[in-house]
C-alpha positions in Angstrom: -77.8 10.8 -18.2 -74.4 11.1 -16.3 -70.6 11.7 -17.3 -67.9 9.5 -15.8 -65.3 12.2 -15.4 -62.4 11.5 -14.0 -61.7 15.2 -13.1 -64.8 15.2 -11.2 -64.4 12.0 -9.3 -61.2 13.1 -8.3 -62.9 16.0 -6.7 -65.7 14.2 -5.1 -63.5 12.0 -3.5 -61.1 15.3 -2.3 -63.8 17.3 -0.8 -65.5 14.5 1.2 -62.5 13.3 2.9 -61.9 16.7 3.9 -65.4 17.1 5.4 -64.8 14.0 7.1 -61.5 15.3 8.4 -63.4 18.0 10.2 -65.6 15.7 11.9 -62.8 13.9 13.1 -60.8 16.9 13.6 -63.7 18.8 15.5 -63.8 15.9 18.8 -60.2 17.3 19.2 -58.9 13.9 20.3 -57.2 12.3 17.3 -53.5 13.5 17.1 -51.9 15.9 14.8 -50.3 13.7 12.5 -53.8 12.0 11.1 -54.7 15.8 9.9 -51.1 15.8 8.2 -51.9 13.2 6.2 -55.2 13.9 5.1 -54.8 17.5 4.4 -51.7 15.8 2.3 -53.4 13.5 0.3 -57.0 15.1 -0.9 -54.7 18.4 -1.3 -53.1 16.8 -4.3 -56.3 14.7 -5.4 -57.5 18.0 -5.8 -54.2 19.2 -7.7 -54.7 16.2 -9.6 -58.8 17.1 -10.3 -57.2 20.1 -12.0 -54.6 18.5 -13.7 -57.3 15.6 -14.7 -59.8 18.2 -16.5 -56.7 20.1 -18.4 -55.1 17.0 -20.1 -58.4 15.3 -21.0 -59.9 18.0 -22.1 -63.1 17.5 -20.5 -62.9 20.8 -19.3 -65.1 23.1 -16.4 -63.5 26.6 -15.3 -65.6 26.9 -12.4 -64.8 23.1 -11.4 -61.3 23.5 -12.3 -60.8 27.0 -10.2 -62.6 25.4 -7.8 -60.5 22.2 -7.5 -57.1 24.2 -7.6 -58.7 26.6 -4.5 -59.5 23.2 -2.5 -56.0 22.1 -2.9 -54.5 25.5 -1.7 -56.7 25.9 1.1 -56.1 22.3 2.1 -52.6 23.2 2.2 -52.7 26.4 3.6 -55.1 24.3 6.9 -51.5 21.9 7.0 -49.5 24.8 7.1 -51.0 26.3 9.8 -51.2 22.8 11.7 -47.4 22.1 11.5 -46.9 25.8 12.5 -49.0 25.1 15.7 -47.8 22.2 16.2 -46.3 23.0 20.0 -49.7 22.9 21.3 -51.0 19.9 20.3 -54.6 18.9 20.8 -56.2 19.5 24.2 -58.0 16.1 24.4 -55.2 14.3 23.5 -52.9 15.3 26.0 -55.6 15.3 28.6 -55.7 11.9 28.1 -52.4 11.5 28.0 -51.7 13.4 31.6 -54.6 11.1 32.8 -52.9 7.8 32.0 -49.6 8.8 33.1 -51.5 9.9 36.7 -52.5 6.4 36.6 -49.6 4.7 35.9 -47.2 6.9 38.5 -50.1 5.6 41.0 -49.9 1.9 40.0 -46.1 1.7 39.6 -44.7 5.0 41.1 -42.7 5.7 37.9 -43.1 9.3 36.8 -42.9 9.7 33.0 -41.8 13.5 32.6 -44.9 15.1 30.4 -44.1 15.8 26.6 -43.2 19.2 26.4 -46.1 21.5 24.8 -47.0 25.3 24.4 -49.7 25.2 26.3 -50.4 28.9 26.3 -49.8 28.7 22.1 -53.3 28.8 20.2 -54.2 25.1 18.8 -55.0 24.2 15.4 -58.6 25.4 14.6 -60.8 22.8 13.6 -63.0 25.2 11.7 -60.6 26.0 9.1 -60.5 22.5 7.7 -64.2 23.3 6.6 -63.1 25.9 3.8 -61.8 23.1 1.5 -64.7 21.2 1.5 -67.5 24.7 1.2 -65.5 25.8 -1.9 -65.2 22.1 -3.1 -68.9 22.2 -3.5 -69.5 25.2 -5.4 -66.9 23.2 -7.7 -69.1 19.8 -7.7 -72.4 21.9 -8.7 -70.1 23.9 -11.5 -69.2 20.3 -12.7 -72.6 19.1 -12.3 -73.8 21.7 -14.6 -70.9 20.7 -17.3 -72.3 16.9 -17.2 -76.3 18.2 -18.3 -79.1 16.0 -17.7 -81.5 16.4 -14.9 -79.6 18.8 -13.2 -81.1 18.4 -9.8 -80.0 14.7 -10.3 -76.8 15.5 -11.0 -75.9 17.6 -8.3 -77.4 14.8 -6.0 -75.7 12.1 -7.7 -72.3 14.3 -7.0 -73.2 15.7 -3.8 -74.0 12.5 -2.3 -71.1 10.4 -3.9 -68.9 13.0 -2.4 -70.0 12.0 1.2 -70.2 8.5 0.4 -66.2 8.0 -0.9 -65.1 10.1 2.1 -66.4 8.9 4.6 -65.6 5.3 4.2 -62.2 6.5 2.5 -61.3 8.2 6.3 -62.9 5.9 8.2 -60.2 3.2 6.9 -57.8 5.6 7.0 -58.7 6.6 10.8 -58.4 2.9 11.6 -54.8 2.9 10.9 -53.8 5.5 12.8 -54.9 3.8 15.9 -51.7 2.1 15.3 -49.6 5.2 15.9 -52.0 6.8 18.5 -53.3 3.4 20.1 -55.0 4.8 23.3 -57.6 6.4 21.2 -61.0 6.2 22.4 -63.0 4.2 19.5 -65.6 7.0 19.4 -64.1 9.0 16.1 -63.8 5.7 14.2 -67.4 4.7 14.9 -68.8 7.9 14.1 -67.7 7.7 10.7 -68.8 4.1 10.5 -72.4 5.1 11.6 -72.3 8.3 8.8 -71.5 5.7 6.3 -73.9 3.9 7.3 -76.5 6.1 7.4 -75.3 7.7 4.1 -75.0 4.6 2.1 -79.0 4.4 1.3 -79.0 8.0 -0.1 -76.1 6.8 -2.2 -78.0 3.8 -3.3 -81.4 5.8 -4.1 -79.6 7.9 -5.8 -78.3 5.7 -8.5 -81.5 4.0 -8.8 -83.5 7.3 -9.5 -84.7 7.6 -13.0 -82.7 7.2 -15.2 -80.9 5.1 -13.4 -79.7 1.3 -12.7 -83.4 -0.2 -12.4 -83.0 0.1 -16.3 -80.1 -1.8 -16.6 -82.1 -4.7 -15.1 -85.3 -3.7 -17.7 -82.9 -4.0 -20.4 -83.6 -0.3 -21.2 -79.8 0.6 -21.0 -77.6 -1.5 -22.4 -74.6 -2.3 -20.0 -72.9 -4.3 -22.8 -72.5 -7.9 -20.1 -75.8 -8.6 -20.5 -77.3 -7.1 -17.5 -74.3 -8.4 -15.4 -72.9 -5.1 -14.4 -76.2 -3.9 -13.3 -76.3 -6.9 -10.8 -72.8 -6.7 -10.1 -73.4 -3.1 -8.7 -76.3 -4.2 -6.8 -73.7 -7.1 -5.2 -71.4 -3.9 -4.6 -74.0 -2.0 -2.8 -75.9 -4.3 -0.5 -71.9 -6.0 0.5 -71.1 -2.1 1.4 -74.2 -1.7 3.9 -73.6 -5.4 5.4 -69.6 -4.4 5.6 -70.5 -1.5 7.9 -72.6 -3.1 10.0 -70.3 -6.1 10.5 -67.7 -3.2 11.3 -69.6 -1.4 14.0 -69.9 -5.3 15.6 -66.6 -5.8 15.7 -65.8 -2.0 17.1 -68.4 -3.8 20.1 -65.7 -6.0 21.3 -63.3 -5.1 23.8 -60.0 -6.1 22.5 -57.4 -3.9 20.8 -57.3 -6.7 17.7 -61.0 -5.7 16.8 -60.1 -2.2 15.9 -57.6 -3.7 13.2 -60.6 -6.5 12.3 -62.6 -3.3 11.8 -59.9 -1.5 9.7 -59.8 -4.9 7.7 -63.5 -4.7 6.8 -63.2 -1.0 6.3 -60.9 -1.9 3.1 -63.6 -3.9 1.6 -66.0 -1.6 2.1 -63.8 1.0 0.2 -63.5 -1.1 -3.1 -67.5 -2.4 -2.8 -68.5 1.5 -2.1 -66.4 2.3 -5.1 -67.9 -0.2 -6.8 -71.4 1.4 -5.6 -70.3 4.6 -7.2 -68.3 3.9 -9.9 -69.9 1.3 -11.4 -73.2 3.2 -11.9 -71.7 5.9 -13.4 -69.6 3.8 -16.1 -73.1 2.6 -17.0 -74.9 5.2 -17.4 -72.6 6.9 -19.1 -73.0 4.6 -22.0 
């Protein structure tokens, strides 16, 4: 029905954080730094999506090419943003240049501007999208290695991917408002509302034939009794309420309720996890 494959997941959970970064990255308002680290970290989640498949032996050239080419060109996208880094991003420092207008009008103290290559070519936000575009051709190669339905599988891996990085950068984004504090809220909400808006596909397609409907039947045996399959169902319906009750709290004015929202945001990552995870594990069996 489904392989839980650790290679894979790795993968899944690489190339949708770096969709995600180009979201973000695309509104050209979150600072350089937050592209750092997420090139950074699904770089070697790929690596490690490679590494994975070699010493478990569960083994897919095309995935495993594919894995080590997302990591490269991850790290080839942070190369060329720390080369560029004297020109900054444009909304950011428009921002930046309007609140220090304001302030020299309030108080007359003129803070001297950060100095920047303005004429320098910025980081392209396009080039984060080559990752993710070779990441896929990787998640259909690994979708063929699992068999089964294999239009189910490459929904099942397609969709997972989205799910996992969106809510994985979403928390992520929410810390950096912490280093970059006068940040409009917009990027953060965005990838609330995808999540959102994802997490139905993700839960339709888990319950698609085969799938956790027959844990409940008693059909497939989850070994608990049938308390995993309701223990994914808790994991699913907390996720949707968890990004609702984030998008409230992004509603209020205050800077606290961007770090209540970052809060909720780590809860939804273990419950969409769990969302993901947990059906696999199951119907693996």
């Amino acid at each position: 029905m489904i392989r839980l494959d650790g290679a894979t997941v790795l993968l899944q959970w690489a190339v949708g954080g770096l969709l995600f970064l180009w979201v973000t990255g695309r509104r050209r308002e979150v600072g350089l730094g937050y592209g750092w680290l997420l090139r950074g970290v699904y770089g070697l989640l790929a690596l490690s999506a490679f590494a994975t498949g070699a010493v478990t032996g569960h083994r897919s050239a095309g995935r495993s090419v594919c894995a080590l080419a997302v990591a490269i060109a991850a790290f080839v996208a942070l190369g060329v943003s720390v080369a560029r880094r004297r020109a900054g991003v444009a909304g950011q420092r428009a921002i930046a240049e309007r609140r220090t207008a304001r302030v020299a009008a309030m108080t007359g103290i003129d803070r001297a501007p950060t100095e920047r290559d303005v004429d320098g070519p910025e980081f392209p936000p396009a080039l984060d999208l080559v990752a993710p575009a070779i990441g896929v051709v990787g998640l259909l190669f690994a979708a063929h290695a699992d068999g089964g339905p294999a239009v189910l599988a490459v929904v099942r891996l397609l969709v997972g991917a989205a799910f996992l990085g969106a809510v994985t950068d979403a928390m992520l984004l929410g810390h950096w408002y912490l280093v970059q504090p006068g940040l409009s809220r917009a990027p953060l909400l965005e990838l609330v509302n995808i999540t959102t808006l994802i997490s139905p596909f993700e839960i339709a397609a888990m319950l698609w034939p085969t799938g956790m409907v027959s844990v409940w039947t008693g059909t497939i045996n989850d070994g608990w009794g049938g308390t995993l399959g309701w223990f994914w169902a808790a994991c699913a319906v907390t996720t949707v309420v968890l990004c609702f009750v984030t998008r409230k709290a992004l509603e209020e004015k205050s800077y606290s309720a961007v770090m209540a929202a970052t809060g909720l945001l780590y809860l939804a990552i273990l419950t969409a996890f769990g969302t993901d995870l947990v059906a696999r594990a199951v119907l693996a069996r």
